[in-house]
C-alpha positions as CSV (number, residue, x, y, z in Angstrom):
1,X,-9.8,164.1,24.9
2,X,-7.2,161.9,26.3
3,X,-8.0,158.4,26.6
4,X,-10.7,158.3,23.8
5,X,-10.9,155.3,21.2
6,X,-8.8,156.4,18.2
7,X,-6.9,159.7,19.7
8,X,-4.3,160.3,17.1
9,X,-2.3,161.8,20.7
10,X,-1.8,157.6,21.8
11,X,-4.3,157.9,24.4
12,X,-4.3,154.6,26.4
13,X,-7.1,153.3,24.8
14,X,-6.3,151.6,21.1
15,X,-9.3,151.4,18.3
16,X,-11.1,148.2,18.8
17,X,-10.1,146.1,15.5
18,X,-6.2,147.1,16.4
19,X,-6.8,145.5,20.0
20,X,-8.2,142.3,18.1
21,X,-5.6,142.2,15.4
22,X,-3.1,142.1,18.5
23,X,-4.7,139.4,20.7
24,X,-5.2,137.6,17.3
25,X,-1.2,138.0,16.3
26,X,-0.1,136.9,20.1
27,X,-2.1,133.6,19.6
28,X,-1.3,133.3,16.0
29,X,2.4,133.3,16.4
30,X,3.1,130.6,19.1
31,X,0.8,128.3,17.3
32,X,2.6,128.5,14.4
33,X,5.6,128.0,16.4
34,X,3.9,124.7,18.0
35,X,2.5,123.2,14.5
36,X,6.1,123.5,12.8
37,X,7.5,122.3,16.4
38,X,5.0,119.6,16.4
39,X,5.7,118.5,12.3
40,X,9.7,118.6,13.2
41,X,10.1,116.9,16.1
42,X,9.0,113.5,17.8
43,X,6.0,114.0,20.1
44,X,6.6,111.1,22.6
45,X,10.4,112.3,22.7
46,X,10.4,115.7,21.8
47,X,13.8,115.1,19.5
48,X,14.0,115.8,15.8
49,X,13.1,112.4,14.3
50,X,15.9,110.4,12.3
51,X,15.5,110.4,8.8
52,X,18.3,108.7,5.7
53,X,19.5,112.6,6.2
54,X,20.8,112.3,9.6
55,X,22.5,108.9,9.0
56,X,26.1,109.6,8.2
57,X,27.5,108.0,4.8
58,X,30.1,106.2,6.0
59,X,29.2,104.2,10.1
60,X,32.3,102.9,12.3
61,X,31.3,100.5,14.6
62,X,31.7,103.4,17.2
63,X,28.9,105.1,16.1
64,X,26.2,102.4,17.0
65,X,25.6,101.4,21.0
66,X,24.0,98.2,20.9
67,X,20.9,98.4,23.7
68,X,19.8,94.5,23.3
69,X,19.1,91.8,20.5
70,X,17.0,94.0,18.8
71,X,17.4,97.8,19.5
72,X,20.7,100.4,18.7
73,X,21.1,103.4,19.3
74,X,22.6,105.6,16.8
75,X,23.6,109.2,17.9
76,X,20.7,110.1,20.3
77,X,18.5,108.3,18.0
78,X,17.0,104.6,19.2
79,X,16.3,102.4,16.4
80,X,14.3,99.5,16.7
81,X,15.8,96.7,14.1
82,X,12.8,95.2,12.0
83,X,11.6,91.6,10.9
84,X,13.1,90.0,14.1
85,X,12.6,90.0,18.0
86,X,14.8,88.8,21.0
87,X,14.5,87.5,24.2
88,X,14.0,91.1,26.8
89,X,17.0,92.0,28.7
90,X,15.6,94.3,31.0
91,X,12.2,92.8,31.6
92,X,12.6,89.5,30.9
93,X,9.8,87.2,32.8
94,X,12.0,84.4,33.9
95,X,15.7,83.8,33.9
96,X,15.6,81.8,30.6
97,X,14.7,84.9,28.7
98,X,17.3,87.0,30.2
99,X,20.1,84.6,29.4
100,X,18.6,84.1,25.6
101,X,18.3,88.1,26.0
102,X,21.8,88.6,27.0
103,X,23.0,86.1,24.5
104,X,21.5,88.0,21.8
105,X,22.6,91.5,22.7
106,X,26.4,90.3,23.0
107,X,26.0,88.4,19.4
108,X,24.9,91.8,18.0
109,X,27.8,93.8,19.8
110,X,30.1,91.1,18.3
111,X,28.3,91.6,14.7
112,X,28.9,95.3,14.7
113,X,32.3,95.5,16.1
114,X,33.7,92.7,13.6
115,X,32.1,93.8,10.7
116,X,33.9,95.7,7.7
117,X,30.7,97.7,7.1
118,X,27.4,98.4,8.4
119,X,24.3,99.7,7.0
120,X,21.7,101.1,8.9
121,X,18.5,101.5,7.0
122,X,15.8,104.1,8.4
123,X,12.2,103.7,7.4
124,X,11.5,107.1,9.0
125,X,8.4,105.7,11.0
126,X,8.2,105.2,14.8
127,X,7.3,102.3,16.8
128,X,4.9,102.9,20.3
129,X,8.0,103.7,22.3
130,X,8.9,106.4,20.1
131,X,11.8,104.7,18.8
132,X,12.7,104.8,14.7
133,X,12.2,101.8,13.0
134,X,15.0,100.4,10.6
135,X,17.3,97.5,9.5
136,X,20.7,97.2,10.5
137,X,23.1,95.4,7.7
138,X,26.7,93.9,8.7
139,X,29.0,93.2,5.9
140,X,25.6,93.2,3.7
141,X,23.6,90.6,5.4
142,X,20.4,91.6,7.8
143,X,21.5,90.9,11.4
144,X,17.8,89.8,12.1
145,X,18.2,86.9,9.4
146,X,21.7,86.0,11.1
147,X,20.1,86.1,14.7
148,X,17.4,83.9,13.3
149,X,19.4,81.5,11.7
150,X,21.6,81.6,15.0
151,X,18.4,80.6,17.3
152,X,18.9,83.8,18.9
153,X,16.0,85.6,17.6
154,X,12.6,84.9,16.1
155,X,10.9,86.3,12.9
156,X,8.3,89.5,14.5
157,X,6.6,92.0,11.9
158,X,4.0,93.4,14.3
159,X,1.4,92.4,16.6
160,X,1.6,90.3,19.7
161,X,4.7,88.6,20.3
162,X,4.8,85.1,21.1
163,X,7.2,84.8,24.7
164,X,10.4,83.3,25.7
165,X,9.5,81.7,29.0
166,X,8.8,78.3,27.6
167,X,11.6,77.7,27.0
168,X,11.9,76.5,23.2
């Protein structure tokens, strides 16, 4: 009688519902796995996402690494600064847009490292590259508004962006 559906002796066949309670507990498991993966981390980056909870209290200059006019990174964490936009850097379209680029990123670096403190403010959404969208605050004035009035940036809240080969 070995072998038979239900043999109390652990024949090698196993009742019907038990083999479908299995199958249903091996498929059950990793996709609970994936949905708690997939609500805890960034899709597009596969990283936790920053929240206020990750920012430390207190942030040195050291902590932030400047990636252009409008973008730092804090930790492993790219933040995309808010309400302004800069001249690209990296794929600027003509030489006056790197130089405005470059001009930009070196006037934030110089913000950050002479500032007696910063305040990064996290919004906890992401923008299409995946980064986290925030505002960066040096001795308690936006550094988009200060880029602005500098000429070095322009006001951005979405959309299209207007370009910097033009030159104006």
């Amino acid at each position: 009688m070995a072998g038979v559906a239900g043999d109390w002796r652990g024949g090698p066949l196993l009742p019907v519902y038990t083999v479908i309670q299995k199958r249903v507990a091996w498929l059950f498991v990793p996709a609970m796995l994936l949905m708690v993966g997939w609500v805890a981390t960034d899709q597009k980056a596969n990283r936790v996402v920053p929240s206020m909870s990750t920012v430390p209290s207190t942030i040195r200059a050291q902590d932030i690494r400047v990636v252009d006019g409008d973008t730092i990174a804090l930790g492993a964490h790219n933040i995309r600064l808010m309400g302004f936009d800069t001249p690209e850097t990296y794929r600027a379209k003509c030489t006056f847009e790197r130089n405005r680029g470059d001009a930009a990123t070196k006037r934030l670096r110089n913000l950050v490292n002479g500032a007696n403190t910063l305040d990064v403010r996290l919004t906890g959404r992401r923008d299409k590259f995946g980064r986290g969208l925030g505002g960066l605050y040096v001795d308690g004035r936006d550094v988009g508004a200060l880029l602005i009035e500098e000429g070095l940036a322009r006001p951005y809240h979405g959309g299209t962006r207007q370009g910097w080969c033009d030159g104006t």
